[in-house]
C-alpha positions as CSV (number, residue, x, y, z in Angstrom):
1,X,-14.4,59.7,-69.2
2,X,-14.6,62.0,-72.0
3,X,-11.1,63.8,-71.0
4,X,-9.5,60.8,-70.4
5,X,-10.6,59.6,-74.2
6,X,-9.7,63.1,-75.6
7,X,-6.4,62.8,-73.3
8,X,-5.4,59.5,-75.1
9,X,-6.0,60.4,-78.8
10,X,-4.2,63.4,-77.9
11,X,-1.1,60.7,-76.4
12,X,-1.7,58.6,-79.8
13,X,-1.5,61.9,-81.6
14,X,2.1,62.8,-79.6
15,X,3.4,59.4,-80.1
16,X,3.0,59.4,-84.1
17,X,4.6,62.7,-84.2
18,X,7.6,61.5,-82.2
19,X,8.3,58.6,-84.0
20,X,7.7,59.9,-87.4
21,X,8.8,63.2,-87.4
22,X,11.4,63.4,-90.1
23,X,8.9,61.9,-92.8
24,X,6.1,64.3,-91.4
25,X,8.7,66.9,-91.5
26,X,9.7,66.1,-95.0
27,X,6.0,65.7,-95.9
28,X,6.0,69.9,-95.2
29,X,9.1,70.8,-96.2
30,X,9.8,68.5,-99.2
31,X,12.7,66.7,-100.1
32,X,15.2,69.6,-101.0
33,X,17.6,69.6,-103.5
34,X,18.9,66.9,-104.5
35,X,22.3,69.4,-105.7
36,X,23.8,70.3,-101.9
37,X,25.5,66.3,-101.4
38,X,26.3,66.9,-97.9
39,X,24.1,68.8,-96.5
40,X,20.7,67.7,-94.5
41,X,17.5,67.3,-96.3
42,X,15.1,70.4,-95.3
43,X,12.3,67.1,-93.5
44,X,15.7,66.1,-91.6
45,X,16.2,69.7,-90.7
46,X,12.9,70.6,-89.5
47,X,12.3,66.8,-87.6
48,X,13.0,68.9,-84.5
49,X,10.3,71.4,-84.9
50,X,7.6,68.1,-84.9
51,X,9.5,66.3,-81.8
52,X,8.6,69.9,-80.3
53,X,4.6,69.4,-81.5
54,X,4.8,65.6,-80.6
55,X,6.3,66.6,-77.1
56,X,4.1,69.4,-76.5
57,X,0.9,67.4,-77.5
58,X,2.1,64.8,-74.8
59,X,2.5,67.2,-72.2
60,X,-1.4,68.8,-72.8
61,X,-2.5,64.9,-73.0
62,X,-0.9,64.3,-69.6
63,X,-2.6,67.2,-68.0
64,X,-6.1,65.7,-69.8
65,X,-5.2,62.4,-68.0
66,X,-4.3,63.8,-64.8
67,X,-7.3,65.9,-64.6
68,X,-10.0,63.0,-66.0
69,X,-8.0,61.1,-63.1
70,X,-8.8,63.6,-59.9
71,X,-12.2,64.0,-61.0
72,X,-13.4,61.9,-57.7
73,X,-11.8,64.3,-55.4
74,X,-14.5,67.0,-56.4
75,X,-11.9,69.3,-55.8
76,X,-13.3,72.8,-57.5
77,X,-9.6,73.5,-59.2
78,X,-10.0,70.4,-60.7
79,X,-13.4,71.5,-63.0
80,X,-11.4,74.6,-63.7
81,X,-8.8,72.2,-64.8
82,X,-11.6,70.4,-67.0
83,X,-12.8,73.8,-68.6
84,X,-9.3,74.6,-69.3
85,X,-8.5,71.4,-70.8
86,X,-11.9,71.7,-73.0
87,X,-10.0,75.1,-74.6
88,X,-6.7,73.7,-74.8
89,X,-7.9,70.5,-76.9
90,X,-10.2,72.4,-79.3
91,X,-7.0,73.5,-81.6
92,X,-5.9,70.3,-82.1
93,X,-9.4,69.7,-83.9
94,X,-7.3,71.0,-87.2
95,X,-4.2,68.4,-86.4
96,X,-6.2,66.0,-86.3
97,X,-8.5,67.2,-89.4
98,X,-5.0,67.3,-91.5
99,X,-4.4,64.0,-90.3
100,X,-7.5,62.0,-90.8
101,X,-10.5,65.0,-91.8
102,X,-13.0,62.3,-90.3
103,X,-10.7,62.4,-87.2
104,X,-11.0,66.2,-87.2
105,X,-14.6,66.0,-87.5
106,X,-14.7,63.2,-84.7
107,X,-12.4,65.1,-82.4
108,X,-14.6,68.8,-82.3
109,X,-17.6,67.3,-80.9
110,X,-15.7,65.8,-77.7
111,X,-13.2,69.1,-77.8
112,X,-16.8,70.9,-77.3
113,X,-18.5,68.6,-75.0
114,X,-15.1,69.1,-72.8
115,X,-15.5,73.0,-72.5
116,X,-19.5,73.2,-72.2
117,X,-20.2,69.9,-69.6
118,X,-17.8,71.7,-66.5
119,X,-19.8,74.6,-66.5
120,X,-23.3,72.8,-66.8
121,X,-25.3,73.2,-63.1
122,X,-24.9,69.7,-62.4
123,X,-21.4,69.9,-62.9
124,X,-21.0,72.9,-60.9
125,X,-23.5,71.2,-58.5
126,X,-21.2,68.1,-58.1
127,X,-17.9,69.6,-57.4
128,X,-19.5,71.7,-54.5
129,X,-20.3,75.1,-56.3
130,X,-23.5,76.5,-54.8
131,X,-25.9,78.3,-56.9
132,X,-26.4,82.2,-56.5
């Protein structure tokens, strides 16, 4: 459960980028100068470079999902999967933190829970793994 919650702020996260991405991107690169009247403002410019972040951040959610979702087949891939996950989602501890720094702060102590519970004995125990 705690992927799948880490997978869907991680979709929410995606979605806002994706359908906000020229005023994020002019929140970064500012307006421009109002002087060049044809030209594209440097947010408008850079939009693609967030779609890119929102996509990418949809993508790693996905595989959060997927993996939360084959958890029952105790298949031992899938807790490598898990552990994987766990490292992949720890970075976006400081997207969220310039979001929201309460969201930042909320989102580290799942993003660590996720890399530290799949290698816990019981853990290890469930999928199959047999002590040496």
């Amino acid at each position: 459960m705690l992927i799948m919650v880490l997978g869907g702020m991680q979709a929410v996260l995606g979605l806002a980028l994706l359908t906000n991405s020229v005023a994020i991107a002019t929140a970064i690169w500012g307006e421009g100068d109002a002087s060049t009247p044809c030209c594209t403002t440097p947010g408008e410019a850079h939009s693609g470079i967030i779609v890119f972040a929102g996509l990418l951040a949809l993508a790693i959610a996905a595989w959060g999902v997927l993996t939360a979702l084959k958890f029952p087949t105790r298949h031992p891939n899938v807790r490598v999967s898990a552990f994987a996950y766990g490292w992949t989602a720890l970075p976006f501890t400081l997207a969220f933190y310039e979001v929201v720094p309460v969201l930042g702060v909320i989102w580290l102590v799942p993003a660590i829970l996720a890399i530290v519970r799949p290698n816990q004995p019981e853990s290890r125990a469930w999928f199959g793994h047999q002590p040496v």
